[in-house]
N, C-alpha and C positions, 0 to 999 in steps of 0.2 A: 561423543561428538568429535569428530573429526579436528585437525587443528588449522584449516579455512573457517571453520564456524567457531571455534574459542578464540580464533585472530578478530573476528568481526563481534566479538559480542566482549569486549573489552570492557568495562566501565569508564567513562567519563568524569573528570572532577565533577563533583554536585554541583561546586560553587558557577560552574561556567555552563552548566545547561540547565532548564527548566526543571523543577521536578516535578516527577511522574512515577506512579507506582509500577509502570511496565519498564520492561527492559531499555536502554539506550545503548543504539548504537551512534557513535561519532568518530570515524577513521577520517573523513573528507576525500580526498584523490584516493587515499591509499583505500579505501572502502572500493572506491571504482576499479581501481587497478585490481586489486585480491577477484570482484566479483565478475569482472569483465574474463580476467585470466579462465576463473572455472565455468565460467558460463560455455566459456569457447572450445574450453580441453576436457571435460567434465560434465556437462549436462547438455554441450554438443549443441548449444543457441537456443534449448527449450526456457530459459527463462525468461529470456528476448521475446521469446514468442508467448508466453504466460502473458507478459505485459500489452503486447498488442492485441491478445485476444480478449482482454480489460475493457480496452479504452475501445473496442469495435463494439462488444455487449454495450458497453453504455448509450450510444450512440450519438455521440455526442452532436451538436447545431454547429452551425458557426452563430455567433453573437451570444452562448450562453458561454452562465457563471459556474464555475466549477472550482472543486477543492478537493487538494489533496492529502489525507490528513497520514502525518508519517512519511513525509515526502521525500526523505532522504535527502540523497544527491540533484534530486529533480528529473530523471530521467523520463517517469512518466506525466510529469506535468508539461516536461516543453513537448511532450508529443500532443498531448492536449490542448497547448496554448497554436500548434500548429492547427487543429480542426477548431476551435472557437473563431478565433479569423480574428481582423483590426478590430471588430464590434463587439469581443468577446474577451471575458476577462479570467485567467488561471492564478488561484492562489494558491500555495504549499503551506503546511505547518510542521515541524518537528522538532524536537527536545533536544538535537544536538546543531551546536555553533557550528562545528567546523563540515558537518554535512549540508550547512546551510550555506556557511562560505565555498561550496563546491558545488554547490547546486545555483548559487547568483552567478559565480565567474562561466559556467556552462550557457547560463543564459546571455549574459550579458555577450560572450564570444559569437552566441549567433543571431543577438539583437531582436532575443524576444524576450517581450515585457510582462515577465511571470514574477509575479509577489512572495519572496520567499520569506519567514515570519519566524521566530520562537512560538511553539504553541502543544501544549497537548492534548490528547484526546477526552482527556475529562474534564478540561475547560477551552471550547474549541473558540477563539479572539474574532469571534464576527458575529453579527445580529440576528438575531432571529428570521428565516425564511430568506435569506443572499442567496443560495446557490440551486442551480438546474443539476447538479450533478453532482456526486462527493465520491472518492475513491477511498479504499483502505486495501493496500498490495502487501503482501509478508509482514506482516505486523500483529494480526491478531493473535498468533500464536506467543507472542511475548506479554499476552496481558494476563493478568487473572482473571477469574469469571464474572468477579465482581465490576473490574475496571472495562470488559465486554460492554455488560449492562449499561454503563453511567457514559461509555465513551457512541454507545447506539444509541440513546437517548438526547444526548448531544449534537449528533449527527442528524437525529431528524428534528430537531429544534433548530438546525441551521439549514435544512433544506425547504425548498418551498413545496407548498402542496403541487404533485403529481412530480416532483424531483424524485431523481435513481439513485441508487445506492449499490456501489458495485465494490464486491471485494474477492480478492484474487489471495490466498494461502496457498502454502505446500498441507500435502494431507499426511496424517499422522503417521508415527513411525510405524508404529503396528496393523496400517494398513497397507503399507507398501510390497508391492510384490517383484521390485526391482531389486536384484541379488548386493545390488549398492545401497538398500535402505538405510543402513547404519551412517552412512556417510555427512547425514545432518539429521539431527533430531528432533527438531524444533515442528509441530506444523497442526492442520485443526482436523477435526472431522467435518465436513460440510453439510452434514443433516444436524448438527448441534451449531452450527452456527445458523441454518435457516432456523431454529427454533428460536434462538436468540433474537431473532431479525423480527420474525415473527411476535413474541412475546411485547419489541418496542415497538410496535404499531403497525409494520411496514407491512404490503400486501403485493400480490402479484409474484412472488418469489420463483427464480428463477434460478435453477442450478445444472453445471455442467463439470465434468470431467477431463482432466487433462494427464495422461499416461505417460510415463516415460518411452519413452523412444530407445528402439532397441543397440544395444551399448552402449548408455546413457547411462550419467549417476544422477540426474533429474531426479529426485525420489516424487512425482507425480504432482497434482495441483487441483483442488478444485475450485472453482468460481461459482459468485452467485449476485443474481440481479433482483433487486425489488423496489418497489416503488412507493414513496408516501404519499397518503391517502387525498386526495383534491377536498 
């Protein structure tokens, strides 16, 4: 792994974030600054585009509830809390303080009213059937298979019936055919995550493909949409 991705996968004191059996990242700005720099010099704006081709699958309403679980900095929630509208409400969760204090001061700078939380995936802090919409962006690749399972089952315990479930990864190293593969290691196979998806109830599954761009160290991405059962 390159030393962009050993800068961002640091550990966090335990004592000061949630614990969680998957990876934690918590840098706050300096998370933003590291991922904004290689986004723009390095993957040439393809993660930029990852994320907004997320939040178009889901399709999001104006006035629905949504949640983003591993929300990091919040980048894809305040895009979300942009298409929910006044009537619609965006909540984030994630295991590290100081990407949550970097993801309120982002919000609060452009006075939108998105709920950033402590929270993690295998105990997700809201009631049963809250939300029209759940996301999971670059994160699954940090869990075991086991904390897969318990953090999918979660996620449709907190979705309402006929709610989406949209999740966006990088695809695994050994499936990349970008001569920069090696350059992050981290990432899933997209047909073991629709089985996953599948295996926790979910139905409708939905998956697509996102290739790096030629002189791009994007190492590729797939995406996948499904829906819990009405």
């Amino acid at each position: 792994m390159h030393s962009f991705a050993r800068h961002l996968h640091s550990a966090p004191d335990a004592a000061q974030s949630m614990k969680t059996k998957g990876l934690v990242m918590d840098q706050g700005w300096r998370y933003d600054l590291t991922v904004g720099f290689a986004d723009a010099v390095l993957f040439r704006g393809q993660r930029r585009d990852m994320l907004r081709a997320a939040i178009a699958l889901a399709s999001i309403q104006p006035g629905e509830a949504v949640l983003d679980v591993g929300c990091g900095t919040g980048t894809l929630a305040l895009d979300a809390q942009r298409r929910v509208g006044a009537t619609g409400r965006v909540r984030g969760i994630d295991p590290g303080p100081q990407q949550l204090a970097r993801a309120r001061a982002k919000a609060a700078r452009r006075k939108l009213p998105v709920d950033f939380q402590l929270g993690v995936i295998e105990q997700i802090p809201f009631p049963d059937q809250t939300f029209d919409v759940v996301f999971s962006t670059l994160m699954m690749h940090h869990l075991p298979a086991g904390l897969k399972r318990q953090g999918l089952a979660e996620i449709a315990r907190v979705l309402k019936p006929g709610g989406r479930l949209v999740i966006a990864d990088f695809i695994r190293r050994q499936d990349r055919k970008s001569r920069f593969a090696h350059l992050h290691a981290g990432g899933s196979r997209v047909a073991d995550l629709a089985a996953l998806v599948q295996e926790a109830g979910f139905t409708q599954i939905e998956t697509r493909d996102m290739h790096a761009a030629r002189f791009s160290a994007f190492p590729g991405a797939g995406l996948l949409k499904a829906v819990k059962p009405a």
